[in-house]
N, CA, C and O atoms as a GROMACS GRO file, in nm:
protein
  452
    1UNK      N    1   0.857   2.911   0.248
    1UNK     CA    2   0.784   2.821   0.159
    1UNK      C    3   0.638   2.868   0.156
    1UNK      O    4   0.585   2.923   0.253
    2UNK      N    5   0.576   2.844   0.040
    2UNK     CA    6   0.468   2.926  -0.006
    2UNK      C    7   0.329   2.848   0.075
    2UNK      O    8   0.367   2.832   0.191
    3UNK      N    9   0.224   2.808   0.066
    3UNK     CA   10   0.101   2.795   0.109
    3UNK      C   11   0.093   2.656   0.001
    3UNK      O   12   0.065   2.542   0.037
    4UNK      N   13   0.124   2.698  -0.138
    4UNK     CA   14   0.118   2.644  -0.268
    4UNK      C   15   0.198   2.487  -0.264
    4UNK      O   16   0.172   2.376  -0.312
    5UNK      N   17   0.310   2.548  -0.178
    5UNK     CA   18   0.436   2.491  -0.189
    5UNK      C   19   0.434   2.352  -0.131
    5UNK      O   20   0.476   2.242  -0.167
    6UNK      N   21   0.357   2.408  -0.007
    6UNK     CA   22   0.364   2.286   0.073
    6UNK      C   23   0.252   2.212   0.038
    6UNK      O   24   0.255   2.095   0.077
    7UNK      N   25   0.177   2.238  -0.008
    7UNK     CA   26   0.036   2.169  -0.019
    7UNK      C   27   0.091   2.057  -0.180
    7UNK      O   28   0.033   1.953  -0.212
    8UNK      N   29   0.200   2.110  -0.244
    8UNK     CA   30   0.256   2.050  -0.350
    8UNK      C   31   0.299   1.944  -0.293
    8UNK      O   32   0.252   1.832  -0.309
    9UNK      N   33   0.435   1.987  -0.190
    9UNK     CA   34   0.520   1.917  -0.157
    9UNK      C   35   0.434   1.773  -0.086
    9UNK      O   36   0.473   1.662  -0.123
   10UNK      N   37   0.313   1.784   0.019
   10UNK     CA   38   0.249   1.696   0.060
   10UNK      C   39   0.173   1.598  -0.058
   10UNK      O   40   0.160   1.476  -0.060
   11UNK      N   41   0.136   1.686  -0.138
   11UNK     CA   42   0.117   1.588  -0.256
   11UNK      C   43   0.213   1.485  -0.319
   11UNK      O   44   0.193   1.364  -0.330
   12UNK      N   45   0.282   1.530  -0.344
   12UNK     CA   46   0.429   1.507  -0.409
   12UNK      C   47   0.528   1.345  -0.304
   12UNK      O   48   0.612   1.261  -0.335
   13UNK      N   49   0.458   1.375  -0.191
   13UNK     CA   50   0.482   1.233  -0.079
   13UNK      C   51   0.401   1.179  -0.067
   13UNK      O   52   0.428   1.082   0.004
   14UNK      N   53   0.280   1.181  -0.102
   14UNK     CA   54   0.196   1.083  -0.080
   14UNK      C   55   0.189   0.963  -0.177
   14UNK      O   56   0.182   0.841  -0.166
   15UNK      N   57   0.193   1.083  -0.308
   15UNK     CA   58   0.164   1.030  -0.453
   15UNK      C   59   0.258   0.903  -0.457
   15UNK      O   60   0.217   0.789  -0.479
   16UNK      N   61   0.422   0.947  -0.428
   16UNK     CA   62   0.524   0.844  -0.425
   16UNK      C   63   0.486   0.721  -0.328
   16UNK      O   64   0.494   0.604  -0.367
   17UNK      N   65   0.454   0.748  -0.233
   17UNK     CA   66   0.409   0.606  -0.125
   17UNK      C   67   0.292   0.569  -0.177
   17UNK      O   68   0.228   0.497  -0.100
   18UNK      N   69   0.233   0.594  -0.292
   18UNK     CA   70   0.086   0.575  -0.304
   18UNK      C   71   0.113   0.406  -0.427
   18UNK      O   72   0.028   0.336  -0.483
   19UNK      N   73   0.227   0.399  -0.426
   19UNK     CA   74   0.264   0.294  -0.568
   19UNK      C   75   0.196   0.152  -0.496
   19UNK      O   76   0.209   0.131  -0.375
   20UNK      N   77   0.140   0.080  -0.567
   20UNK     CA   78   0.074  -0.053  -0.563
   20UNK      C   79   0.152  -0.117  -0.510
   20UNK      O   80   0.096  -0.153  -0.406
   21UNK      N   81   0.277  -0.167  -0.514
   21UNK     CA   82   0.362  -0.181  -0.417
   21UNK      C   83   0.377  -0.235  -0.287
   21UNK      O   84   0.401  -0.334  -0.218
   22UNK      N   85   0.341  -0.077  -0.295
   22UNK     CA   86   0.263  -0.061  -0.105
   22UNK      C   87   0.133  -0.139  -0.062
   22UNK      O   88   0.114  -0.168   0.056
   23UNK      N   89   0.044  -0.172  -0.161
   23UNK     CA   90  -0.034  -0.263  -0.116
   23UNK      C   91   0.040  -0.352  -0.142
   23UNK      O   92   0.110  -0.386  -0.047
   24UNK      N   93   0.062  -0.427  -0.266
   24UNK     CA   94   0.097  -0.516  -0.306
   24UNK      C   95   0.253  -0.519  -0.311
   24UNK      O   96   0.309  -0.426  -0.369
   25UNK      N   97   0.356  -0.658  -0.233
   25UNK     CA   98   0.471  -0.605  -0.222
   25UNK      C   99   0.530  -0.682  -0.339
   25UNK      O  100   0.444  -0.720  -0.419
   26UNK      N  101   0.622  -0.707  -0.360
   26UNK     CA  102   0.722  -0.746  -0.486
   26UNK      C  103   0.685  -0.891  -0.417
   26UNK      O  104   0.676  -0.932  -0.301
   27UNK      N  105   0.668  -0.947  -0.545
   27UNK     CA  106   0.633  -1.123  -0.549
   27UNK      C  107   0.754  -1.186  -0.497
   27UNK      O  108   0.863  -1.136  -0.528
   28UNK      N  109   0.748  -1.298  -0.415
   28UNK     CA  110   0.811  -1.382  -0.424
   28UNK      C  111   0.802  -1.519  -0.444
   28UNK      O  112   0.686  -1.554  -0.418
   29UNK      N  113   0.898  -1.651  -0.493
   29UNK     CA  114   0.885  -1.754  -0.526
   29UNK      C  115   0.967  -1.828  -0.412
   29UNK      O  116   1.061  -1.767  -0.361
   30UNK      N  117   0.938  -1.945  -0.373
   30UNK     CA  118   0.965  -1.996  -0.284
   30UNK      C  119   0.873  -2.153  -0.270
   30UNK      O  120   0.760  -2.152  -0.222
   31UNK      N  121   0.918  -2.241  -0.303
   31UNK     CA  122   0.929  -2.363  -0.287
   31UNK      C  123   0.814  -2.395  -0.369
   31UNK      O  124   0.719  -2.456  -0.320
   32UNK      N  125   0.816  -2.349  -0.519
   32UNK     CA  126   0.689  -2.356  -0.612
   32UNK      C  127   0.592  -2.241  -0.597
   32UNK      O  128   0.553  -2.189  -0.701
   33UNK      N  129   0.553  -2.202  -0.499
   33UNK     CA  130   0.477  -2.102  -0.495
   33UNK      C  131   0.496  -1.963  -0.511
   33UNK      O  132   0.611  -1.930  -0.482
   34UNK      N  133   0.433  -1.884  -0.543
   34UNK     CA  134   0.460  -1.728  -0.575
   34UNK      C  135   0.359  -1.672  -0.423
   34UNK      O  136   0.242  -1.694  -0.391
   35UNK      N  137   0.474  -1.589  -0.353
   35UNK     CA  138   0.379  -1.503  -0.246
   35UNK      C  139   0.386  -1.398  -0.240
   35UNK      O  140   0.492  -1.342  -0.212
   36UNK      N  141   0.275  -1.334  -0.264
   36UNK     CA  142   0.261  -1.204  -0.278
   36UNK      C  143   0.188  -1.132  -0.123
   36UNK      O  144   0.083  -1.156  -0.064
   37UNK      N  145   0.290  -1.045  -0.098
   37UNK     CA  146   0.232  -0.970   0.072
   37UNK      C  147   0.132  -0.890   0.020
   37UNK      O  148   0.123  -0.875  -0.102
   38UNK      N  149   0.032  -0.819   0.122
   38UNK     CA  150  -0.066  -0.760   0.117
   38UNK      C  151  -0.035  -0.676   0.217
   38UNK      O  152   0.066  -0.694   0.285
   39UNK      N  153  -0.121  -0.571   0.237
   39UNK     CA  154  -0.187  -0.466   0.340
   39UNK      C  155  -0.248  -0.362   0.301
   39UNK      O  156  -0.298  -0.343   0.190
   40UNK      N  157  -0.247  -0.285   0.401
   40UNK     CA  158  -0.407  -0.210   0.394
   40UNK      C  159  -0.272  -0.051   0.370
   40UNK      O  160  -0.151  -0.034   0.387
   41UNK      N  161  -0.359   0.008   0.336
   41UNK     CA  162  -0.264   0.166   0.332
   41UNK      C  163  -0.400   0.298   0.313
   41UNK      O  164  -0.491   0.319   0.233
   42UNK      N  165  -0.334   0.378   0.470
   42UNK     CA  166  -0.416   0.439   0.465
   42UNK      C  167  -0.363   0.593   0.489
   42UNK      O  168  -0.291   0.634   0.580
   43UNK      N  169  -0.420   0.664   0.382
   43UNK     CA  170  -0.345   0.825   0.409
   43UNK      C  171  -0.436   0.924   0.500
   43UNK      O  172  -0.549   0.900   0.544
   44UNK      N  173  -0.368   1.027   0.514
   44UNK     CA  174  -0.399   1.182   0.640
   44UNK      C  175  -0.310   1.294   0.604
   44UNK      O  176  -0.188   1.291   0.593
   45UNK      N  177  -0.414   1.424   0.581
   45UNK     CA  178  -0.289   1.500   0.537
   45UNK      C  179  -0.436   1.627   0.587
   45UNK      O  180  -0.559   1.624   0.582
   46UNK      N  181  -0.335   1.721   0.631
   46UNK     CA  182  -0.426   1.868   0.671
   46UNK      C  183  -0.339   1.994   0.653
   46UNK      O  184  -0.217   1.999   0.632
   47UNK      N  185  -0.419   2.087   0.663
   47UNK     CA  186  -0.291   2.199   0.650
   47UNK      C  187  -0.333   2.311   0.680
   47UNK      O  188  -0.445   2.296   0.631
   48UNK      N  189  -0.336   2.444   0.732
   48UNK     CA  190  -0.348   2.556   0.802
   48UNK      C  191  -0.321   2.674   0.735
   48UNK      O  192  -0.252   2.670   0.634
   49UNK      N  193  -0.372   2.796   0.784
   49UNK     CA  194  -0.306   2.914   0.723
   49UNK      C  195  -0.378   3.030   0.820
   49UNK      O  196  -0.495   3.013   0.853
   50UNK      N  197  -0.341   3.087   0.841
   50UNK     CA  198  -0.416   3.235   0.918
   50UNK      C  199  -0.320   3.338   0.917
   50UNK      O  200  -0.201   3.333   0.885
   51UNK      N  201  -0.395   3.439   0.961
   51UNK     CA  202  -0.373   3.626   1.008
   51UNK      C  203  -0.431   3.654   1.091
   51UNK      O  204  -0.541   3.609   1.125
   52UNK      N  205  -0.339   3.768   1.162
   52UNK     CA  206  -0.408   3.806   1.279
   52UNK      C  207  -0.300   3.964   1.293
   52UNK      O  208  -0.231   4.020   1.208
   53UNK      N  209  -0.320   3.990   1.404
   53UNK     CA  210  -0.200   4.088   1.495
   53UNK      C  211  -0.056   4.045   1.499
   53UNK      O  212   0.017   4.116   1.569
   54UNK      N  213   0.004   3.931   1.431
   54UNK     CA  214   0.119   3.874   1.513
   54UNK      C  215   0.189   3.877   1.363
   54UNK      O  216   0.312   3.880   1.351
   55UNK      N  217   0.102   3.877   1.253
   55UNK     CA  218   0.167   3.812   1.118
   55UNK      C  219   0.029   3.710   1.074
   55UNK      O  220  -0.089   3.688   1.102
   56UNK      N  221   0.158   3.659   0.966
   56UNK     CA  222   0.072   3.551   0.896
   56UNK      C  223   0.126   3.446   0.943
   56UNK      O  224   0.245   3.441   0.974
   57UNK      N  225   0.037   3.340   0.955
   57UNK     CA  226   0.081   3.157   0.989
   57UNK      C  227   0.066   3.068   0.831
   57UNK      O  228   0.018   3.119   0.730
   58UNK      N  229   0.113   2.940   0.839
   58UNK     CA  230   0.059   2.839   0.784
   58UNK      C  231   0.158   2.711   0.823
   58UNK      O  232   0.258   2.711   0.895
   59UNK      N  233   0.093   2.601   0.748
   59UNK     CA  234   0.147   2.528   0.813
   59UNK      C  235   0.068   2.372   0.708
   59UNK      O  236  -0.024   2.379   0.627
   60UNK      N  237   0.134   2.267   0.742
   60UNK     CA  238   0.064   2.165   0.682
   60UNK      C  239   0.141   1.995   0.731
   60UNK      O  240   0.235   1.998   0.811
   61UNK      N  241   0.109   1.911   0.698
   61UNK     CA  242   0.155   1.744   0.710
   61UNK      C  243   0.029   1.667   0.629
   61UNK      O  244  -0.070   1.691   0.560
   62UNK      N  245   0.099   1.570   0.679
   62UNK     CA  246   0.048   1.432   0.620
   62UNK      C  247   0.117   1.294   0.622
   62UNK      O  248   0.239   1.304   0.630
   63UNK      N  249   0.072   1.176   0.617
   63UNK     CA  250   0.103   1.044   0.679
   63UNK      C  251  -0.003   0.961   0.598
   63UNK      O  252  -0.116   0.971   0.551
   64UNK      N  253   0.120   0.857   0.611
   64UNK     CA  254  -0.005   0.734   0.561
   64UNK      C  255   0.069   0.586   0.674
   64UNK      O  256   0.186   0.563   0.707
   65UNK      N  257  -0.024   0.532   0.698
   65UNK     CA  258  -0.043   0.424   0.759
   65UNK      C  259  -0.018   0.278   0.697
   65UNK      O  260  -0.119   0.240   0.638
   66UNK      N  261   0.079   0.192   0.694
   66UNK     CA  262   0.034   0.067   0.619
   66UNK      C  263   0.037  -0.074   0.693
   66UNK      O  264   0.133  -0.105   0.764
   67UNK      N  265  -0.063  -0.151   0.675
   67UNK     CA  266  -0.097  -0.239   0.790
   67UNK      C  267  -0.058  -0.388   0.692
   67UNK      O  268  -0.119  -0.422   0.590
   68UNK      N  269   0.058  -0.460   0.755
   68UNK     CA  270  -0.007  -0.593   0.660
   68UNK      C  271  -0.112  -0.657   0.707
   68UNK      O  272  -0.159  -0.642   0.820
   69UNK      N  273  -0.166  -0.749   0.599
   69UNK     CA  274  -0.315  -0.830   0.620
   69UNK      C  275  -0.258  -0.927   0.575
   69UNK      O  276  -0.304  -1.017   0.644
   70UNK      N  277  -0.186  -0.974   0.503
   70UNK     CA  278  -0.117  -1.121   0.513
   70UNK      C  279  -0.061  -1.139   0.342
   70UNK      O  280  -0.012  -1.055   0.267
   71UNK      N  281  -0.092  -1.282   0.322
   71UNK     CA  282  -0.040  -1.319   0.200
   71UNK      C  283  -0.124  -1.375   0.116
   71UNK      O  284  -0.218  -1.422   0.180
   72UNK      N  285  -0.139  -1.399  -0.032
   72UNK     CA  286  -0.122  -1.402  -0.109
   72UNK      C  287  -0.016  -1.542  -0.182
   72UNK      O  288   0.096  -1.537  -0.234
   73UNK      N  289  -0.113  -1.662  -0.158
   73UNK     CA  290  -0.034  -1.773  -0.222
   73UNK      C  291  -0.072  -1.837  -0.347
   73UNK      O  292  -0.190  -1.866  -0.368
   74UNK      N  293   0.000  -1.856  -0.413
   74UNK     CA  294  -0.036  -1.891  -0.544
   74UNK      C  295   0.031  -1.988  -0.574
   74UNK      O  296   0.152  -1.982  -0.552
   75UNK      N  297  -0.010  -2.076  -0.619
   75UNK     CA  298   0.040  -2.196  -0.720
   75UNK      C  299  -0.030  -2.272  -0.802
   75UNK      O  300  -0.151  -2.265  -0.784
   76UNK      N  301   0.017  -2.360  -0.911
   76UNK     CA  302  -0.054  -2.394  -1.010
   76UNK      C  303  -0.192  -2.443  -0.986
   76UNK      O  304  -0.276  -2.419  -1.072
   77UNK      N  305  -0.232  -2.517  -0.866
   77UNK     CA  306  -0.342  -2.613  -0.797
   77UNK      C  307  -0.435  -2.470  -0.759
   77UNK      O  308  -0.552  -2.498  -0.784
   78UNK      N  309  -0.425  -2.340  -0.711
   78UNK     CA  310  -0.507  -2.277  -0.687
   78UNK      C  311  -0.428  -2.141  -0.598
   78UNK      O  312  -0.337  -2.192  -0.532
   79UNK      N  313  -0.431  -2.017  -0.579
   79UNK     CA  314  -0.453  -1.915  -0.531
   79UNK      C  315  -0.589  -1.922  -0.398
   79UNK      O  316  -0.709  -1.947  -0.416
   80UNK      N  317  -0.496  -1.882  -0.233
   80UNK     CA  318  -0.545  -1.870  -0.101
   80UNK      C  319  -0.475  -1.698  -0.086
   80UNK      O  320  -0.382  -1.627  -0.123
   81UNK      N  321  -0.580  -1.702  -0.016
   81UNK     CA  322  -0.520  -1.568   0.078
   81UNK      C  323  -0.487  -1.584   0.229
   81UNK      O  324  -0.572  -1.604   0.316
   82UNK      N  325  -0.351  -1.575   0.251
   82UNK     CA  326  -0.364  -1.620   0.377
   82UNK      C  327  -0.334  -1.516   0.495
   82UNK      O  328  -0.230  -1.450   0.492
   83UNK      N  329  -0.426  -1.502   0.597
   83UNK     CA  330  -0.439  -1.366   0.664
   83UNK      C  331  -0.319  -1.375   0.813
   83UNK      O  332  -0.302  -1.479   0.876
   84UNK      N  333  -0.262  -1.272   0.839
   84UNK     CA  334  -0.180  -1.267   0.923
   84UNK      C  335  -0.272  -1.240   1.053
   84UNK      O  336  -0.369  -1.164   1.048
   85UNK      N  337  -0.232  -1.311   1.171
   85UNK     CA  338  -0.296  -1.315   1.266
   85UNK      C  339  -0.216  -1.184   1.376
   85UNK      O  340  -0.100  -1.175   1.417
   86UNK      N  341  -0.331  -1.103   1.396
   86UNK     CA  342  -0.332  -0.997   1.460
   86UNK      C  343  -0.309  -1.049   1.623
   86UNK      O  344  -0.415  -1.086   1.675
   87UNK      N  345  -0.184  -1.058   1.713
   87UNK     CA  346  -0.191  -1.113   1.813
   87UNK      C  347  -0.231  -1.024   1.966
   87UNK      O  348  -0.264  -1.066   2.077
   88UNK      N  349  -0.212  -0.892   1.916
   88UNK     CA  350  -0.276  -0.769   2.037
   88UNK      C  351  -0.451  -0.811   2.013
   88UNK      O  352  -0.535  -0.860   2.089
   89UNK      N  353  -0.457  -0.774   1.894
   89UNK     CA  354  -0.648  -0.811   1.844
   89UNK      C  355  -0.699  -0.919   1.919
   89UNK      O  356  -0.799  -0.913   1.990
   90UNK      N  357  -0.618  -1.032   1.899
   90UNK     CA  358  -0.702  -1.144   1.955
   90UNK      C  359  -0.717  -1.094   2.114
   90UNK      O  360  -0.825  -1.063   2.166
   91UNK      N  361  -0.598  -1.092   2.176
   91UNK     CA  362  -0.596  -1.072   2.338
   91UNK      C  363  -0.712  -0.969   2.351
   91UNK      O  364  -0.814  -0.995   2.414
   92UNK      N  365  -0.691  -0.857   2.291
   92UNK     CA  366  -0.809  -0.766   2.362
   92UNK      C  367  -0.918  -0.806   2.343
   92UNK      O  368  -0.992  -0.779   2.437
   93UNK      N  369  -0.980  -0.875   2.240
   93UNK     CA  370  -1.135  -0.936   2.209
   93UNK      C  371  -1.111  -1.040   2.280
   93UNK      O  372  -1.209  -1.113   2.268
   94UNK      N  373  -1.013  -1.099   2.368
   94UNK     CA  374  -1.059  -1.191   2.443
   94UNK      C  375  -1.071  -1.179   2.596
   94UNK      O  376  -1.120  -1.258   2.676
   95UNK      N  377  -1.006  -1.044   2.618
   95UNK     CA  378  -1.014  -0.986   2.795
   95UNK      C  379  -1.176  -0.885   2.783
   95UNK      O  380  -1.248  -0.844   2.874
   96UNK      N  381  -1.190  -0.870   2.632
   96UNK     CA  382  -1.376  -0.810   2.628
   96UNK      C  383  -1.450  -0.926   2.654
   96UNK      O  384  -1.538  -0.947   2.738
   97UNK      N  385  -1.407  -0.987   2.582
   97UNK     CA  386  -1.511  -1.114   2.638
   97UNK      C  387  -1.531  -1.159   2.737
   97UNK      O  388  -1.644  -1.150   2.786
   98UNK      N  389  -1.411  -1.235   2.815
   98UNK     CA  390  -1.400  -1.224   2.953
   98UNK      C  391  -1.524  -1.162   3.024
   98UNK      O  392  -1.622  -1.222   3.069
   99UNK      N  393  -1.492  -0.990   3.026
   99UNK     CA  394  -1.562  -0.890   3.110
   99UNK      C  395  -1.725  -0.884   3.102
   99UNK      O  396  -1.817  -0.848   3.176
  100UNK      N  397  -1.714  -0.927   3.003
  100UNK     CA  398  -1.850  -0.923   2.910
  100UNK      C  399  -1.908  -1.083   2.992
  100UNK      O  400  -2.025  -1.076   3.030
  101UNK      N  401  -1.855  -1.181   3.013
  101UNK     CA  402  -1.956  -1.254   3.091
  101UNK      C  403  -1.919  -1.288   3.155
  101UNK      O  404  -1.935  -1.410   3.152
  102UNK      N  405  -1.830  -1.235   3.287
  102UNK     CA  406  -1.842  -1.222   3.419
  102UNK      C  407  -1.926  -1.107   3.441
  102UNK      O  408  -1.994  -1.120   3.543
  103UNK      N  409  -1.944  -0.986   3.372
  103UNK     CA  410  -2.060  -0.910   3.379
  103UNK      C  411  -2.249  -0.964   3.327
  103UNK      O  412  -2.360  -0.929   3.367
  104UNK      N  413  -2.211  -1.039   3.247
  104UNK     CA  414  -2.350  -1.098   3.265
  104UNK      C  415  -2.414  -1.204   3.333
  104UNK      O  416  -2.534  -1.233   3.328
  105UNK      N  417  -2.312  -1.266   3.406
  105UNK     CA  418  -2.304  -1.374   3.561
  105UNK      C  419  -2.371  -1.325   3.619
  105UNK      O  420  -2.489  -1.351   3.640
  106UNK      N  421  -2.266  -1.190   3.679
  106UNK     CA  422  -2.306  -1.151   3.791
  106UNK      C  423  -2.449  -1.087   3.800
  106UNK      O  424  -2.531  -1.073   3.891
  107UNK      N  425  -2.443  -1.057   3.678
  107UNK     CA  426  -2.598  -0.968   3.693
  107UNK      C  427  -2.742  -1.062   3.664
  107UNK      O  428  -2.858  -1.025   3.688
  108UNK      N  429  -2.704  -1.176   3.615
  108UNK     CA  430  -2.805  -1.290   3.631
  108UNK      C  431  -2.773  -1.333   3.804
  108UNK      O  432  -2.871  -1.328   3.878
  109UNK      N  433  -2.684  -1.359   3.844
  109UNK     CA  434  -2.710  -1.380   3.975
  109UNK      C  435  -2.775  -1.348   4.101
  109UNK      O  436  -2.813  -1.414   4.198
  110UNK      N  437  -2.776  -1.140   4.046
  110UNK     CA  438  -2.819  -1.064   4.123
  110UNK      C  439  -2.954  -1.093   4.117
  110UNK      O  440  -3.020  -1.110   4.219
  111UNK      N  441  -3.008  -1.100   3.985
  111UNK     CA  442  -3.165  -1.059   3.936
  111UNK      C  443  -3.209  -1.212   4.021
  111UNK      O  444  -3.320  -1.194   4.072
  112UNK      N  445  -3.166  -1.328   4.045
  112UNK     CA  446  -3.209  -1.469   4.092
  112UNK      C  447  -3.219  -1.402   4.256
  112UNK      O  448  -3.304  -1.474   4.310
  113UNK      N  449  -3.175  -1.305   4.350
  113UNK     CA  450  -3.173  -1.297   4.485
  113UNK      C  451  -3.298  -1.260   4.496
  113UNK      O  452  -3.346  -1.238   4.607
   0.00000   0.00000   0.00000
């Protein structure tokens, strides 16, 4: 496969996962309301080529990432966005916090000796 080829072919997968879609997922209706999912989508793609003594190399990839962020409620009275709660996120911003003032305790305690 050519240099050309692959750099096509990586195109050629992204472009397809790239459909609105993917942010936006297929509506649904459900007890009057229309909910529409959300998330974030994020692409990565690199690719290589060299010479040397051994031959020629190349090489290439790419990825995309998609995160939901929640929903999307709608009904006649008004349109909310409603955000999905990140439950690793919370814990770790809350064992930083934690650290964060038992570290500033202690070091007010020290500075009082």
């Amino acid at each position: 496969m050519s240099e050309q080829d692959i750099i096509t072919s990586i195109a050629d997968r992204l472009k397809a996962s790239g459909d609105v879609k993917v942010i936006f997922g297929e509506p649904q209706v459900l007890e009057g309301k229309t909910i529409v999912p959300v998330a974030s989508v994020a692409y990565g793609f690199g690719g290589g080529s060299g010479t040397g003594p051994q031959g020629q190399g190349s090489g290439g990839g790419g990825g995309v990432r998609v995160k939901p962020l929640g929903v999307l409620e709608i009904t006649d009275e008004r349109t909310r966005f409603v955000p999905i709660v990140d439950a690793n996120r919370l814990a770790t911003l809350g064992v930083v916090a934690s650290v964060l003032i038992v570290w500033m305790l202690t070091r007010a305690l020290r500075k009082r000796r």
